[in-house]
N, C-alpha and C positions, 0 to 999 in steps of 0.2 A: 948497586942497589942494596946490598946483603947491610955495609956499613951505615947506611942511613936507615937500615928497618932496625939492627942493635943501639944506634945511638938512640931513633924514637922508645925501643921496650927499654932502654935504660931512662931517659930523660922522664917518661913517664908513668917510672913505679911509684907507688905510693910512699917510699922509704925515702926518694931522691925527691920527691915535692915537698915529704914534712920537714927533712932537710932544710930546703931552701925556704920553707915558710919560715923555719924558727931564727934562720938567719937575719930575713928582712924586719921579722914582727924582734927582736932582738936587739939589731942594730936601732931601729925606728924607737924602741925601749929605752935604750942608751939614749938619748934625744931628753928623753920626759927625766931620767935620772938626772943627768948634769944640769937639767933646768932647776931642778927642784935643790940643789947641790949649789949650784953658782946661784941661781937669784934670791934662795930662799934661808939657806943654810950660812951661807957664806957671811951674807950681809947682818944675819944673827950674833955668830960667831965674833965679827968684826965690832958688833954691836956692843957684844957683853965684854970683850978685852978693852975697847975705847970708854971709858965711862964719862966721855966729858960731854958737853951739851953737845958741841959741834956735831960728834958722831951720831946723835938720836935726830939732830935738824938732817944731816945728808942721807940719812939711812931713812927717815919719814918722806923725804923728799923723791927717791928713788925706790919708793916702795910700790907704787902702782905703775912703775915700769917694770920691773922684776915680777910683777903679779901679771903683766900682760904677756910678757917673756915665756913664760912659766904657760901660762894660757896659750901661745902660740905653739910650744912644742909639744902640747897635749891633745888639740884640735890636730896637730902633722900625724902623732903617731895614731889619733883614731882613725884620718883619711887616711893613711897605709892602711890599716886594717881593713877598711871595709872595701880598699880596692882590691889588696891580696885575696880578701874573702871574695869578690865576685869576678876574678880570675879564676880562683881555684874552682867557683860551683861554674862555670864555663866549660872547665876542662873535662870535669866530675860529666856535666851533661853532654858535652860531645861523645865523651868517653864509649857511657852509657848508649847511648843512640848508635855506635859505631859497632858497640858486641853485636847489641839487640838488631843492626842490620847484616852483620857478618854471622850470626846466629851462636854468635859465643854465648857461652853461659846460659845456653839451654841445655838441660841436660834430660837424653831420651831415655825414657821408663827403659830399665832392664827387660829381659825377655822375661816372658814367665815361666818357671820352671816346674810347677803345680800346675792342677786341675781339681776340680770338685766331681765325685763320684754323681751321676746323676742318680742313682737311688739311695745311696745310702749316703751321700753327703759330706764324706768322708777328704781328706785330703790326700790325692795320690799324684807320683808321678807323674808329670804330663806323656809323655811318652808310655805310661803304661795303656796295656789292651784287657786288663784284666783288672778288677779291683782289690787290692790286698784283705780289705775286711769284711765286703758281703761276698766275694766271689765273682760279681757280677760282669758280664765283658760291658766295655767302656768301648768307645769310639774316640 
């Protein structure tokens, strides 16, 4: 039981989740770069080294595919995102609900270590029977 309660406080500290967020939102990232890289740059590129007609007909021709391409890896990498995002506020509230039932993260008042002089008003000791600045005994 002891290896499955260290791999859960390892698998979910907040260090080892942004970890693995910037890995997914990262690689999903790479997706939208090489789109914009193959469909949009490349065929520029190809564009402006080729100067003859043919090149501007097949580069016009493949250009609202390359623009759909390009649109298809940007629509993936925002659905990773918003799945990661509502994985993560899942975990964020279970999390949450699991202190606030096991009573983590409340934290109970110190004791007090003062009292207020009843007649003079004074701050003393709690533990004192005497008041240090009017004299008075204290209870």
């Amino acid at each position: 039981m002891g290896l499955i309660k260290e791999f859960k406080d390892f698998a979910f500290k907040g260090n080892v989740l942004d970890m693995a967020v910037g890995v997914i939102i990262g690689g999903a990232f790479t997706a939208v770069v090489s789109g914009v890289v193959e469909n949009i740059l490349n065929p520029i590129v190809t564009l402006v080294m080729d100067h003859s007609e043919d090149g501007l007909a097949a580069w016009e021709k493949a250009l609202p595919g390359n623009v759909s391409a390009l649109a298809s890896s940007i629509i993936s990498f925002l659905i990773t995102a918003l799945v990661l995002f509502l994985i993560l506020k899942g975990i964020n509230t279970a999390s949450a609900k699991a202190a606030e039932l096991s009573g983590r993260g409340k934290e109970e008042a110190p004791a007090p270590t003062t009292k207020v002089c009843p007649y003079c008003k004074s701050e003393i000791p709690i533990d004192a029977v005497k008041c240090a600045h009017c004299t008075s005994d204290v209870e």
